[in-house]
C-alpha positions in Angstrom: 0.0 0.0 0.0 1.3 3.5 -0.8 1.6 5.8 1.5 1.0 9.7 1.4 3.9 11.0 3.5 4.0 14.3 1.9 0.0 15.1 2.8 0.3 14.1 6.0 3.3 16.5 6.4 0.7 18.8 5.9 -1.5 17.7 8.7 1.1 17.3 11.2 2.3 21.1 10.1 -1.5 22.5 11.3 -0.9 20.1 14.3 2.5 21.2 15.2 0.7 25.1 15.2 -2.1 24.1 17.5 -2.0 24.5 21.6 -1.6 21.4 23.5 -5.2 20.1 24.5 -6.3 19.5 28.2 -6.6 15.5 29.0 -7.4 13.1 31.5 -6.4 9.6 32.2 -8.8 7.2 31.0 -10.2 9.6 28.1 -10.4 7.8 24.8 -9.3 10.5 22.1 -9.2 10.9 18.1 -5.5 11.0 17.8 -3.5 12.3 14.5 -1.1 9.2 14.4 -0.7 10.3 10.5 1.2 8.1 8.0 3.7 6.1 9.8 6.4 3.7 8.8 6.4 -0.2 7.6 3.9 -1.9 10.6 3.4 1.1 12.6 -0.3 2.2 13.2 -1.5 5.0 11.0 -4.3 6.8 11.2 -7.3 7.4 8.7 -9.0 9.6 6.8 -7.9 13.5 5.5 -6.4 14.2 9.2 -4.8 10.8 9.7 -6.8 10.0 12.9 -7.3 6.7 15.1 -9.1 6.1 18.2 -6.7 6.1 21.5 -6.8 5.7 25.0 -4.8 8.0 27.6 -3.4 5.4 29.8 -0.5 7.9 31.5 0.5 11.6 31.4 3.4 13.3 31.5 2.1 16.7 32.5 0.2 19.3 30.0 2.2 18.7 26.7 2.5 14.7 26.4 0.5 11.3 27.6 0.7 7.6 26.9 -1.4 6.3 24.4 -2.6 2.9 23.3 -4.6 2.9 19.7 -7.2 1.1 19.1 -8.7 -1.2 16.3 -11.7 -2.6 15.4 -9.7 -6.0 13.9 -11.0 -9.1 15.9 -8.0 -10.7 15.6 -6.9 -12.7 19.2 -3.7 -12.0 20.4 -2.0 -11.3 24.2 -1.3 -7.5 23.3 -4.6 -7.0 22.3 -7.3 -6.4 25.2 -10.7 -5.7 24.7 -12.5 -2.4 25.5 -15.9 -2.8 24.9 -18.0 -0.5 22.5 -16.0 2.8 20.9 -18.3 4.9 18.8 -20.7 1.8 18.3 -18.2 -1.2 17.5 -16.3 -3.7 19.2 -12.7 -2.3 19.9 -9.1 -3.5 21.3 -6.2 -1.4 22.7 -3.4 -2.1 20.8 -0.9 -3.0 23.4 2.1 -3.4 20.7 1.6 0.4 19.3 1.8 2.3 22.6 3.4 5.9 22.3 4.1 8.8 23.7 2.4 12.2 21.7 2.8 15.4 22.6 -1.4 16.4 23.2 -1.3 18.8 20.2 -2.2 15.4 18.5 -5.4 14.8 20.6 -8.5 16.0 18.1 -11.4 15.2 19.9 -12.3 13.3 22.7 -15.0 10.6 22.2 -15.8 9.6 25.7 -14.0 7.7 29.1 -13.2 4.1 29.3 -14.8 2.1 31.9 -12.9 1.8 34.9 -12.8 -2.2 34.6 -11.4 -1.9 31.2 -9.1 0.6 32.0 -7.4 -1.8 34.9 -7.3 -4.5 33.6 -5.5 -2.1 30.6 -3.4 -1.1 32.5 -2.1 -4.5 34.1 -1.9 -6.3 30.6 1.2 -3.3 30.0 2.5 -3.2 33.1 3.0 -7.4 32.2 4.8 -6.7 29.1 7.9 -5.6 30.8 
């Protein structure tokens, strides 16, 4: 698949312009992830977005984020979440990241707490 670097140059450009947003743990965001490299998660659409959770932050200009997906694919980095936006989603354990918040577009809503613990001791596993 071809990838658009050079547009979503563009996008990160506005992004870089932008004030850092106000977050909260446990807030699932649209986050521009844009057009990464080889296996890395992108994001979709014309401002490269992807649904995230905030599972740590680093004070008002970066957090911890895990994407999610929508795949039902099984695997031990994958733990379900429940409904996002209407369908069945997973945090995607093996694309965590650190963003600066300027990349947070719009929050959809909180995880539950039950999801969001046992989220947060599937990653604190995988080290």
């Amino acid at each position: 698949m071809e990838k658009d670097f050079d547009e979503w140059n563009k996008v990160k450009k506005i992004t870089h312009a932008e004030l850092p947003r106000l977050y909260t743990v446990r807030e699932i965001w649209w986050c521009r992830l844009g057009a990464n490299v080889g296996t890395e998660q992108d994001g979709k659409g014309d401002w490269y977005v992807r649904p995230c959770v905030v599972l740590r932050g680093f004070g008002a200009d970066a957090c911890l984020v895990v994407p999610l997906t929508t795949s039902s694919r099984e695997h031990s980095l994958r733990v379900p979440v429940g409904l996002i936006e209407g369908q069945q989603a997973r945090a995607n354990l093996s694309q965590i990241r650190v963003i600066d918040t300027r990349r947070l577009e719009e929050k959809i809503g909180f995880l539950e707490k039950d999801g969001f613990s046992k989220l947060r001791k599937t990653a604190r596993n995988m080290f």
